[in-house]
C-alpha positions as CSV (number, residue, x, y, z in Angstrom):
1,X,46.4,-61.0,-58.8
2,X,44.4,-63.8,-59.5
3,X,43.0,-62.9,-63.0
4,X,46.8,-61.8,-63.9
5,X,47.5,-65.2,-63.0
6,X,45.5,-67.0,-65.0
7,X,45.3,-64.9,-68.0
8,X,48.9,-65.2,-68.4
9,X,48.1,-69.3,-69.2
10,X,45.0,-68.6,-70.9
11,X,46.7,-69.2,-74.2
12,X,47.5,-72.6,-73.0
13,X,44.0,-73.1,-72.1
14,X,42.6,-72.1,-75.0
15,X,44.9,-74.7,-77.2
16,X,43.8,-77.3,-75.3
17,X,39.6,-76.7,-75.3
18,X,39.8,-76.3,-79.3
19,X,41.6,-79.7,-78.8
20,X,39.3,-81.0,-76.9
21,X,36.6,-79.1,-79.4
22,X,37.9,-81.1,-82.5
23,X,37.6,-84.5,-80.6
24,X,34.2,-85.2,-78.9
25,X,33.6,-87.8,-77.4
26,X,29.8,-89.1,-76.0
27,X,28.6,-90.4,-73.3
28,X,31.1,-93.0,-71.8
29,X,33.3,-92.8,-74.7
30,X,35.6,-89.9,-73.2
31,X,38.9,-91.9,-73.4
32,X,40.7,-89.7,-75.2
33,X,39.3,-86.6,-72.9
34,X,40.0,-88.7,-69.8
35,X,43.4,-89.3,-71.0
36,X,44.5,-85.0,-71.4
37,X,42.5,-84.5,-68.2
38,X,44.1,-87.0,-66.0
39,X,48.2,-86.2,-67.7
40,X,47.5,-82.4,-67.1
41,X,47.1,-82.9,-63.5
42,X,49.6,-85.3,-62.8
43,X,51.9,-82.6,-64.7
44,X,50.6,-80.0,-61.6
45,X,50.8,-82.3,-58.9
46,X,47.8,-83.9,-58.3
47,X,46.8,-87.1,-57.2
48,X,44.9,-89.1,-59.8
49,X,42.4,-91.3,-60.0
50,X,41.5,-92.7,-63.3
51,X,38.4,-95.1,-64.4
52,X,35.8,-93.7,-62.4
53,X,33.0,-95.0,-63.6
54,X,34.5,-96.1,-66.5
55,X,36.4,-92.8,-68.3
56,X,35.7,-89.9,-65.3
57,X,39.1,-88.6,-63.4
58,X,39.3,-87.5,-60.1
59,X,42.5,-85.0,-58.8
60,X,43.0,-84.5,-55.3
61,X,44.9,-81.9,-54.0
62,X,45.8,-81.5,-50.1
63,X,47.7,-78.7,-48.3
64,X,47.9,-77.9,-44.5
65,X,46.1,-79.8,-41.8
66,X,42.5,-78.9,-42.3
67,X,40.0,-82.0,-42.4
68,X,37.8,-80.1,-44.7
69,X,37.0,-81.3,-48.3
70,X,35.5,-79.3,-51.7
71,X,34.2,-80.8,-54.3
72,X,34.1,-78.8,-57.8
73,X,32.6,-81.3,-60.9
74,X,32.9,-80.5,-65.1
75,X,31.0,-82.7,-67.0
76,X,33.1,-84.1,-70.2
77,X,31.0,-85.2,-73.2
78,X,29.6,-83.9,-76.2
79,X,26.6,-84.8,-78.1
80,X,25.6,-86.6,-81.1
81,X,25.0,-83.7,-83.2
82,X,26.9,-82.2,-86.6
83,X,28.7,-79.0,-86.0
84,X,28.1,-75.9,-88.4
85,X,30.3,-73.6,-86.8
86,X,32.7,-73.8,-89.4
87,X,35.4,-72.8,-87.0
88,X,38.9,-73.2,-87.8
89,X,39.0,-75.9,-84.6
90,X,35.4,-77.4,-85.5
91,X,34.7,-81.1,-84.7
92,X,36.7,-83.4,-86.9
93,X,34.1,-86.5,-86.0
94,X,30.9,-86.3,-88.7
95,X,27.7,-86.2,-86.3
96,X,29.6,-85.3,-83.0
97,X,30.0,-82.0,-81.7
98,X,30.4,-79.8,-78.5
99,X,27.1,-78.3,-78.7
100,X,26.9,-77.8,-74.7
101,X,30.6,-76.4,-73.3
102,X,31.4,-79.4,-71.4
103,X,34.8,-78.8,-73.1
104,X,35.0,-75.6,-72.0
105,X,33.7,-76.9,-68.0
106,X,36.5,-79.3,-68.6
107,X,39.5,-76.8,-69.8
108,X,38.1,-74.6,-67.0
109,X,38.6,-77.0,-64.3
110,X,41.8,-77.4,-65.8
111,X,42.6,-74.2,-65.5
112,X,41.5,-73.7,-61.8
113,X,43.8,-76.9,-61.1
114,X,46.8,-74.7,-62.1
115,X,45.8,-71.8,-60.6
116,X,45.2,-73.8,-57.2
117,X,48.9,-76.0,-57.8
118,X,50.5,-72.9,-58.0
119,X,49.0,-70.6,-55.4
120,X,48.5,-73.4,-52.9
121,X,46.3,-70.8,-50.4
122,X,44.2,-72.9,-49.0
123,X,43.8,-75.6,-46.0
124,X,42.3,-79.0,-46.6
125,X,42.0,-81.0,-49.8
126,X,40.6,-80.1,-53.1
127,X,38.7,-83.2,-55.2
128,X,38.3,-81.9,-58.9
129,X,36.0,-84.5,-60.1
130,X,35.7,-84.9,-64.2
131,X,32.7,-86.7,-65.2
132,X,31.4,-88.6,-68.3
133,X,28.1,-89.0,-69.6
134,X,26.0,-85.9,-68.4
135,X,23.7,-85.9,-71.2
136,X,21.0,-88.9,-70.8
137,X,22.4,-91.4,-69.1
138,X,24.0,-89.9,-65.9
139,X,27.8,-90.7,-65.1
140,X,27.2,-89.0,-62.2
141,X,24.8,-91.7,-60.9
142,X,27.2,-94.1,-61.9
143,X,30.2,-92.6,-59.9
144,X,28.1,-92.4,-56.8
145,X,26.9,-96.1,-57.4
146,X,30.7,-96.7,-57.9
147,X,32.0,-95.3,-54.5
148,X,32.7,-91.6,-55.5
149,X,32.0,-90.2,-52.4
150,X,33.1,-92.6,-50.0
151,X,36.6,-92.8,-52.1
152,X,36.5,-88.9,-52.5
153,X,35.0,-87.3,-49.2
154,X,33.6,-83.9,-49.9
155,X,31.8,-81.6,-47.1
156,X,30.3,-79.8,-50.2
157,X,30.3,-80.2,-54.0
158,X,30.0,-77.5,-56.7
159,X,29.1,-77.1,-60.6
160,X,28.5,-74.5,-63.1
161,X,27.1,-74.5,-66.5
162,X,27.6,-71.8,-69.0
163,X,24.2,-69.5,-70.0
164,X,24.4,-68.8,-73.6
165,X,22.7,-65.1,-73.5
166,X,23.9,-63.9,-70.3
167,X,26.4,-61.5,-70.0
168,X,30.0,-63.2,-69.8
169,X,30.4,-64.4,-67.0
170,X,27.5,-63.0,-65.3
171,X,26.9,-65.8,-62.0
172,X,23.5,-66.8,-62.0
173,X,22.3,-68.9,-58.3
174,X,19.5,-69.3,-56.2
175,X,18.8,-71.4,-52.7
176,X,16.8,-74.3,-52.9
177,X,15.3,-75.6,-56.3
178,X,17.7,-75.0,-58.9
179,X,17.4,-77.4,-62.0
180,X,14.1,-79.6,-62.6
181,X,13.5,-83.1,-62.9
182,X,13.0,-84.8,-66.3
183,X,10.2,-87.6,-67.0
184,X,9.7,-89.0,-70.2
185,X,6.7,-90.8,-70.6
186,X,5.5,-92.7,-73.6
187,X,1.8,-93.5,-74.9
188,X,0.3,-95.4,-76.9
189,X,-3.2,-95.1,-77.9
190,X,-4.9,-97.8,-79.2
191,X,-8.1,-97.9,-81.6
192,X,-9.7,-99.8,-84.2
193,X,-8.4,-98.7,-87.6
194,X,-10.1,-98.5,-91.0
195,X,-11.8,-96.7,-93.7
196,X,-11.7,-93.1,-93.6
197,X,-14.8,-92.8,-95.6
198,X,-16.2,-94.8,-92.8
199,X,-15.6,-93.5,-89.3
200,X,-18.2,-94.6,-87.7
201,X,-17.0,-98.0,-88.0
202,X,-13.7,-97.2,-86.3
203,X,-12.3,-96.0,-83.0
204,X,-10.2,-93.2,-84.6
205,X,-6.6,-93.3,-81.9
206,X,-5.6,-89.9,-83.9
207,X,-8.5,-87.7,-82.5
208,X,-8.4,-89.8,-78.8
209,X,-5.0,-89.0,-79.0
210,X,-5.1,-85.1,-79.8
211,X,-7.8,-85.0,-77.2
212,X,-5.0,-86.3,-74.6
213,X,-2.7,-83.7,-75.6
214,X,-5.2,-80.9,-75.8
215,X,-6.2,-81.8,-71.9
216,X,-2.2,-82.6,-70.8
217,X,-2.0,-78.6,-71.2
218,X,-4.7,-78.0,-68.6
219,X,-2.7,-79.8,-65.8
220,X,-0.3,-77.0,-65.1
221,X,-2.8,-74.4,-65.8
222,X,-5.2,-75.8,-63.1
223,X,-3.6,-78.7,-61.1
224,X,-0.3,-77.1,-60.2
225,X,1.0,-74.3,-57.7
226,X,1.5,-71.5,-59.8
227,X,4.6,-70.5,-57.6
228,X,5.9,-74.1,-58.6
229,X,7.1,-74.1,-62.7
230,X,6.7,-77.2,-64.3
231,X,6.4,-78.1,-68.0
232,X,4.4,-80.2,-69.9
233,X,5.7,-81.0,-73.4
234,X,4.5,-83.4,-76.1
235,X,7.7,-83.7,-78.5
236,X,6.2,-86.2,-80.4
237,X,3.1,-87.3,-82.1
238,X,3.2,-90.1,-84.6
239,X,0.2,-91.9,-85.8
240,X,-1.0,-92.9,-89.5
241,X,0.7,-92.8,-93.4
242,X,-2.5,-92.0,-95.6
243,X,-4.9,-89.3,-96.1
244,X,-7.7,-91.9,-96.3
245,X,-7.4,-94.8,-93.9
246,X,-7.7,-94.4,-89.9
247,X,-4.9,-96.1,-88.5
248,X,-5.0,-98.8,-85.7
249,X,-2.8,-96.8,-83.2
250,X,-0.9,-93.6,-82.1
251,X,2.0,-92.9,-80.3
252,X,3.1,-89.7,-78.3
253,X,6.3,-89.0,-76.3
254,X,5.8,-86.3,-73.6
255,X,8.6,-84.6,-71.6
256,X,7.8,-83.4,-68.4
257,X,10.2,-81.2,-66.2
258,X,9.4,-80.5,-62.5
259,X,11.2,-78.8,-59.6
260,X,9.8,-80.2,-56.6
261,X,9.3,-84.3,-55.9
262,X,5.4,-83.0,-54.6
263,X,4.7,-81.9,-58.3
264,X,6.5,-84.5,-60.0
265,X,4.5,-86.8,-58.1
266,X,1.2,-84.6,-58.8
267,X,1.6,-84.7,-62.5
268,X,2.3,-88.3,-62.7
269,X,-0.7,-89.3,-61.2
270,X,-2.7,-86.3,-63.4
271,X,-0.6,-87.6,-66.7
272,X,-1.8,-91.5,-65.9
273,X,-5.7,-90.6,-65.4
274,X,-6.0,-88.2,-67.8
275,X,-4.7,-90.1,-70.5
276,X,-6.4,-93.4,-69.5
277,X,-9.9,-91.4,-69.6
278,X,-9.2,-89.3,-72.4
279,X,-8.8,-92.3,-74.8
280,X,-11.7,-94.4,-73.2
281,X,-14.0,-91.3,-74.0
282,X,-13.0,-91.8,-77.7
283,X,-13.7,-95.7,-77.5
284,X,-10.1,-96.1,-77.4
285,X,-7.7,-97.9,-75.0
286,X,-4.3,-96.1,-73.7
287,X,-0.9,-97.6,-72.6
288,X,1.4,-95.8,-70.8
289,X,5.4,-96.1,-70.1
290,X,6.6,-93.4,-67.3
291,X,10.4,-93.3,-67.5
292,X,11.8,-95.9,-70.1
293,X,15.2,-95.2,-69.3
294,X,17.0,-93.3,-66.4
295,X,15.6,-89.8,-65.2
296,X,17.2,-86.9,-63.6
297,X,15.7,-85.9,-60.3
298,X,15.2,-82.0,-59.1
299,X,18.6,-80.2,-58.5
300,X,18.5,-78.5,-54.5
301,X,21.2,-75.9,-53.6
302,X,22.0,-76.0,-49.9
303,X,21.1,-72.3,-48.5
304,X,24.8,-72.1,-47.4
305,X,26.4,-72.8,-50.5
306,X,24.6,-70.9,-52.3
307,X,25.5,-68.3,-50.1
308,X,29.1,-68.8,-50.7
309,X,28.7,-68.6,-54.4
310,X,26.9,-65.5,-54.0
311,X,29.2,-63.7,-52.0
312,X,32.6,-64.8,-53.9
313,X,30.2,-63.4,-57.4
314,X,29.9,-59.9,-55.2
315,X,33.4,-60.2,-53.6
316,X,34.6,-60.1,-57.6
317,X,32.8,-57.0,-58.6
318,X,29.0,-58.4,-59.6
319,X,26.0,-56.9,-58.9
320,X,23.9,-58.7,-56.3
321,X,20.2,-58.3,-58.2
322,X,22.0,-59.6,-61.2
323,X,23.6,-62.4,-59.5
324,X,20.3,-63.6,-57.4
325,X,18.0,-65.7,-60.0
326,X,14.0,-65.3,-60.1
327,X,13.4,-69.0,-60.1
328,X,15.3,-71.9,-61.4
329,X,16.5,-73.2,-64.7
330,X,14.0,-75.5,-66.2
331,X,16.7,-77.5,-67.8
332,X,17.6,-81.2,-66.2
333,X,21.3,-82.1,-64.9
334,X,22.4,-85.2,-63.6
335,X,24.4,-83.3,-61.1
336,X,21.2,-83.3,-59.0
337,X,22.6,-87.2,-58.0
338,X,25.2,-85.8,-56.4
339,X,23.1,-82.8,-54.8
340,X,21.1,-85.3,-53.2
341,X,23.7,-87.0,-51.1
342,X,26.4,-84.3,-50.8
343,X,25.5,-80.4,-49.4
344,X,25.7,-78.7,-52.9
345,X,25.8,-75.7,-55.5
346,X,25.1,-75.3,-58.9
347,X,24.8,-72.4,-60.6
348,X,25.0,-70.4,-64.1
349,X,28.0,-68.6,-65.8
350,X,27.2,-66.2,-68.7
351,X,28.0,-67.7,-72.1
352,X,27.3,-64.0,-74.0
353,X,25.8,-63.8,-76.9
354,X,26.0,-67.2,-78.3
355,X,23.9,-69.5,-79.8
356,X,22.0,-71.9,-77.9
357,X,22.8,-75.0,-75.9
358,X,22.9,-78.0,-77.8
359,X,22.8,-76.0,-81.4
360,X,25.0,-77.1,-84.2
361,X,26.1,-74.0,-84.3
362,X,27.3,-73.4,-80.7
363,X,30.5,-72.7,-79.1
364,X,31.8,-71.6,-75.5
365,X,33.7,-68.6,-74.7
366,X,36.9,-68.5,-74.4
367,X,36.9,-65.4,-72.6
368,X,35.5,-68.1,-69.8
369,X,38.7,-69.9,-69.5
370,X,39.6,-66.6,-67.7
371,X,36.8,-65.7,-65.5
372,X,35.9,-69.5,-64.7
373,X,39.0,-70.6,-62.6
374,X,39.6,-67.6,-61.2
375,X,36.1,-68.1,-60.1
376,X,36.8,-71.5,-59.2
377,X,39.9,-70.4,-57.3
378,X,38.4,-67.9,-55.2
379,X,35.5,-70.2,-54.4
380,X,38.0,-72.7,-52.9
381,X,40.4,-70.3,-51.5
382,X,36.8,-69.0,-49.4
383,X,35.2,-72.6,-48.6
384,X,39.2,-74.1,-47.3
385,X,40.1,-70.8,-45.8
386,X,43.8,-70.7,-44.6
387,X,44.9,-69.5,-41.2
């Protein structure tokens, strides 16, 4: 009954995640989101909460006389990047886009929050929590910072994000390490520019510096637990503007994604001493910058939650070896705040075959805004069990 239930609204859903699809908003900026999000559930009964940190929404939803609390989060924003979809309901704001489905986690959520209002079979209260800026400068730190869950008391919390390439709506989750933590880390390599018919009469920062990032790939491959991923990335490698003159400096911008706070730790103090040695063996001087702005710490499921997840997956017709993930995703999330002070889940929902996250020329399934709150429902239907 449930998917009858829901796919008889799904219409509705739909109309309101292409509205939400022609109007992103970024980080912080999700008035107009907010706004939808916040009249929808009063419309179904909920108790709102508006302003969390800034433009997030909480709706809380009690019935019976069950203590217990469940948390379920969709993230709101979009990115700063120009749609080529060409869809008939593509952005309508030059050089913003959905190009991640946080309008389809939203409309989902939405949709769960109907299916819940009208079903009402649970005991205990349900906190749907709608929150801005996931991409690069966490609104979920900021909630916590701002009281979320001493305002919103939750004995667990729960997230999803859609998988572009898995099968539709194909759950993806694991115990323990489940998203990695990002570093950014900045250097700059200093030498002694000049003539490039004369090197000798230079320290040359381009060759210290392509000797840094020729040994950064040697840390995973020999300093790391090969049972522990981790990435090492140099995104960015600038340095120079002529063919025949050394410059004075070079700059590089390294991403480095870890699952564990042993590792992260490990490769920080690796990244610092290789780098510093690296450009004094070139007659070269380096300065570093770990983590210029905020970064997102490893994400943890809780063994029992991801439990729960599993079995609701399995209790609606999936197949276990499909559903139980081989390691974890290498992408960041700032959910992982939240998983480190609340008993947690997040986990993956099959996208299909779309293009990529964060592509210009993404976009989320609707065929999700069927299978995601019925998902959602049975999930809190399982973890507030009625008598």
């Amino acid at each position: 009954m449930n998917h009858e239930l829901v796919s008889s609204f799904k219409g509705e859903l739909a109309a309101i995640r292409h509205d939400l699809h022609m109007h992103p908003e970024l980080c912080f900026e999700e008035f107009r989101t907010g706004k939808i999000v916040a009249e929808e559930l009063h419309r179904l009964g909920f108790t709102v909460a508006t302003g969390v940190a800034g433009t997030g929404v909480v709706g809380t939803l009690t019935k019976g006389s069950s203590r217990r609390a469940i948390g379920i989060r969709a993230d709101m924003d979009a990115l700063p990047i120009h749609e080529t979809t060409n869809l008939t309901y593509s952005s309508r704001t030059v050089g913003k886009m959905h190009a991640c489905g946080h309008d389809g986690h939203t409309t989902m959520l939405l949709g769960a929050a109907r299916y819940l209002a009208q079903t009402q079979n649970f005991d205990g209260t349900v906190h749907l929590i709608f929150q801005p800026a996931e991409e690069d400068i966490s609104g979920a730190k900021r909630m916590i910072e701002e009281g979320l869950f001493k305002r919103f008391p939750c004995d667990a919390v729960f997230a999803l994000h859609n998988i572009p390439g898995d099968e539709t709506g194909q759950i993806s989750v694991r115990s323990g390490a489940i998203t990695a933590a990002v570093d950014i880390v900045e250097v700059k390599v200093q030498g002694l520019g000049g003539h490039g018919a004369l090197p000798h009469m230079a320290a040359d920062p381009i060759v210290a510096a392509s000797g840094v990032v020729m040994a950064l790939q040697t840390i995973v491959a020999r300093n790391v637990d090969p049972l522990d991923p981790a990435v090492i990335t140099v995104g960015s490698f600038q340095s120079g503007a002529l063919a025949t003159i050394i410059p004075g400096e070079a700059r590089l911008n390294i991403g480095v994604r870890t699952c564990t706070k042993g590792t992260r730790e490990l490769i920080r103090k690796r990244i610092e001493a290789l780098v510093a040695l690296q450009a004094k063996a070139f007659g070269c001087e380096a300065d570093i910058l770990y983590n210029p702005g905020i970064s997102y710490p490893p994400g943890y499921n809780t063994p029992e939650h991801a439990n729960l997840v599993r079995d609701v997956a399995i209790e609606l017709g999936q197949d276990p070896a499909r559903v139980d993930m081989r390691g974890p995703f290498m992408f960041s999330e700032d959910f992982a705040f939240m998983q480190e002070v609340v008993p947690s889940c997040y986990f993956g929902l099959g996208n299909g075959k779309s293009r990529s996250l964060h592509d210009s020329g993404y976009d989320f399934n609707d065929e999700l805004l069927v299978k995601g709150p019925v998902f959602w429902g049975r999930l809190v239907e399982r973890f507030l069990k009625a008598v």
